[in-house]
N, C-alpha and C positions, 0 to 999 in steps of 0.2 A: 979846251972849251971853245967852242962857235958862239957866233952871235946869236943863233938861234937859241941857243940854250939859254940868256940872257935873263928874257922875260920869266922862264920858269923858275930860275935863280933866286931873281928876285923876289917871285910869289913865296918861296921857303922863307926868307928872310923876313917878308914882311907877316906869315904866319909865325912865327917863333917870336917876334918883336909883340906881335896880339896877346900871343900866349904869355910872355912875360907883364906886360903892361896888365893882364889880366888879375898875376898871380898878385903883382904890387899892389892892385884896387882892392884884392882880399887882405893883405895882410894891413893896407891900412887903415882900410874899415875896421878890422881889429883893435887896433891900436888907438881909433876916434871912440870906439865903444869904452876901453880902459880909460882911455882917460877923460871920459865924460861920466866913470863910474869914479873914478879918484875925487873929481871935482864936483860933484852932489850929495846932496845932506839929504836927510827926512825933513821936507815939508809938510806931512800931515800923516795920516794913518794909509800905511801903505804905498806911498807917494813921494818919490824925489826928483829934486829940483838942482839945476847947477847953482851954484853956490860962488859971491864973488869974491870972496877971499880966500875959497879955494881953488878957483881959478887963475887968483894974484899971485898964490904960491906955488902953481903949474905952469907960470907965463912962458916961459922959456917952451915946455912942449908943447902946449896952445901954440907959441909962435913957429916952429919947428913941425907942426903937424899942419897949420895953412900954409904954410911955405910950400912941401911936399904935394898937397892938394894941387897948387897950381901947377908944379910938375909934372902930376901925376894927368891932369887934364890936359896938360900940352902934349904931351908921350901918346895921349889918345885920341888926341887930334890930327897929331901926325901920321897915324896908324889909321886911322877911319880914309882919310886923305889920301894915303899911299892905298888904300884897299881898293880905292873908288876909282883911283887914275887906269 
């Protein structure tokens, strides 16, 4: 490999890195939809609402799903960053 080929390298690298950070934002959107469906009751006809004592007895993946979030925004940050240089 040349230095010249470098810069294209990199471009693969930081397209595949997009594409995964992509694939992570789908599945965790996923996974904030379950558990925002675990942790709501019926508030009224037709209508639910998150619920706090079902969210006390999901704290652990509430905490484990923000944790991820902010991961998940740094990984895209980094990749927005890397696209732009």
């Amino acid at each position: 490999m040349s230095i010249t080929q470098l810069p294209q390298l990199l471009s693969a690298h930081i397209d595949t890195a997009a594409r995964a950070v992509a694939a992570l934002q789908t599945q965790f959107e996923r996974a904030a939809i379950l558990l925002a469906q675990k942790c709501s009751a019926v508030s009224g006809p037709g209508t639910k609402t998150l619920d706090a004592e079902l969210l006390d007895k999901n704290q652990l993946a509430s905490y484990e799903l923000a944790w991820i979030s902010a991961d998940l925004l740094a990984a895209q940050t980094v990749v927005r960053n890397l696209s732009a240089a």
